[in-house]
C-alpha positions as CSV (number, residue, x, y, z in Angstrom):
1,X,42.7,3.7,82.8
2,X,40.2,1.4,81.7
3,X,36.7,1.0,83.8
4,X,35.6,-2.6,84.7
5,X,31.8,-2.8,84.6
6,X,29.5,-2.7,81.2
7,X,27.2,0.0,79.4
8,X,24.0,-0.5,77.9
9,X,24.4,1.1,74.5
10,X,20.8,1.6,72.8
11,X,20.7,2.8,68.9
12,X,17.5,4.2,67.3
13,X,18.6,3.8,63.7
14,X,16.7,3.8,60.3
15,X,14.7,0.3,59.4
16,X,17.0,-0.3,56.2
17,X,19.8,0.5,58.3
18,X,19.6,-2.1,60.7
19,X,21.6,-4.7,59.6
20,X,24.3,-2.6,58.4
21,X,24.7,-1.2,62.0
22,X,24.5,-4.8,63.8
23,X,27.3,-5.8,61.6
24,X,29.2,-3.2,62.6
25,X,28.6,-3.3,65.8
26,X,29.8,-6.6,65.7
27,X,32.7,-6.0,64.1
28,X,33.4,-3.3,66.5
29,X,33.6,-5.6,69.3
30,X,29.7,-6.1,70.3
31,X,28.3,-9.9,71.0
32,X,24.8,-10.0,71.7
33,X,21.6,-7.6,70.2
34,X,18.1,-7.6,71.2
35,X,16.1,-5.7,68.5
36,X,12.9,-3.9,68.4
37,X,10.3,-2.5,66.1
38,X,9.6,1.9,66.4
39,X,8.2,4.6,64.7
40,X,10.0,7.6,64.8
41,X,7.9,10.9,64.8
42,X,8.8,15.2,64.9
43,X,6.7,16.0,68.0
44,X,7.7,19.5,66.6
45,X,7.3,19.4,62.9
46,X,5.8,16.0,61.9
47,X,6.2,15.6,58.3
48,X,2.6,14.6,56.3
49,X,2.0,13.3,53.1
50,X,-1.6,14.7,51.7
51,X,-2.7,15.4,55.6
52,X,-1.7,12.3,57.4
53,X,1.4,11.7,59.8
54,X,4.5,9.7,58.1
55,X,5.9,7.9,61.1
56,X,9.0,5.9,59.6
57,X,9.6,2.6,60.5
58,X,12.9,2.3,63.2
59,X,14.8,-0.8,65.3
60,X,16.1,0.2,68.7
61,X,18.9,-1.6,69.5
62,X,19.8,-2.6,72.7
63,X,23.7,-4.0,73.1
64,X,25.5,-4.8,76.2
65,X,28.9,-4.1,76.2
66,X,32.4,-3.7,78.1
67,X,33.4,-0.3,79.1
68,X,36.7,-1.6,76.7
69,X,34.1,-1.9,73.7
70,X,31.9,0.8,73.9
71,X,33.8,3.7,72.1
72,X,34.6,1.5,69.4
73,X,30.5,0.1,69.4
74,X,29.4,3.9,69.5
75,X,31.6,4.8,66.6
76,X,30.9,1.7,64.6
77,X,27.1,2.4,65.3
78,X,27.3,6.2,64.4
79,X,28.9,5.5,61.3
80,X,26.7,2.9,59.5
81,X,23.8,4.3,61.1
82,X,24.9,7.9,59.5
83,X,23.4,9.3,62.9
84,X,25.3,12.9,61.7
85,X,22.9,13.2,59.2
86,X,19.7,14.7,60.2
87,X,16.6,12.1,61.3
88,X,18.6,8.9,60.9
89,X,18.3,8.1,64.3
90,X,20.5,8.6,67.6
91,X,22.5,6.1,70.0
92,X,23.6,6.6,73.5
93,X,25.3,4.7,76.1
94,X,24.4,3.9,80.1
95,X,26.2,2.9,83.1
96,X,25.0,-0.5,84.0
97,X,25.5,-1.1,87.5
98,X,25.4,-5.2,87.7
99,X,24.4,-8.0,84.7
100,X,24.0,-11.2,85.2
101,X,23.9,-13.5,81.9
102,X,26.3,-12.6,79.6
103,X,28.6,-15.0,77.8
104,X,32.0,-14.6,78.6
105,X,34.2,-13.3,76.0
106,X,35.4,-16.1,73.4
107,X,39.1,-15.9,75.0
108,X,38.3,-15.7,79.0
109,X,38.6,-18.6,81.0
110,X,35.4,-19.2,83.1
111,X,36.0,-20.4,87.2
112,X,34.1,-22.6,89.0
113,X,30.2,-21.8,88.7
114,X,30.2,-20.3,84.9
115,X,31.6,-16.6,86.4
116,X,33.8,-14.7,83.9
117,X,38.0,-14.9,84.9
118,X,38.8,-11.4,86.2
């Protein structure tokens, strides 16, 4: 049974990654990103390079998406962000309780007052 509602799905991928995931995430069904700039570091075994800390360069991602579209944004963003191959990064998804300001999806009628068809 599918859930109404939307899930906050947040990626921490590899810099030269980054587009390849967005596209797939867009392909997989997601319509908006906000991204920002990281670092990622080992807190247990940070890597050096002649004595100083290599902190690589990372985008978080932050997508909104229907419960109907997360699986398939997950999958897409585990994939092209090769997140089963150690320190390229990790996504995971959250129960969003309410959001205001999304666009409706490209084939929903809006009613009266710019709210999304049920």
């Amino acid at each position: 049974m599918e859930r109404p509602g939307h899930q906050l799905v947040v990626a921490i991928v590899a810099e030269e990654l980054a587009a390849k995931v967005m596209d797939a995430a867009r392909d997989a069904g997601g319509r908006a990103v906000t991204v920002v700039r990281g670092r990622g570091r080992d807190l247990v075994r940070p890597p050096t390079f002649f004595g100083m800390p290599i902190e690589p360069s990372r985008e978080i991602l932050y997508l909104v998406t229907d419960h109907a579209s997360a699986d398939r944004v997950m999958d897409a963003i585990r994939d092209a962000g090769e997140l089963l191959r150690p320190g390229r990064g990790l996504a995971f998804a959250i129960e969003l309780s309410r959001v205001d300001g999304l666009l409706p999806p490209l084939d929903a009628p809006t009613t009266p007052g710019g709210r999304h068809g049920a």
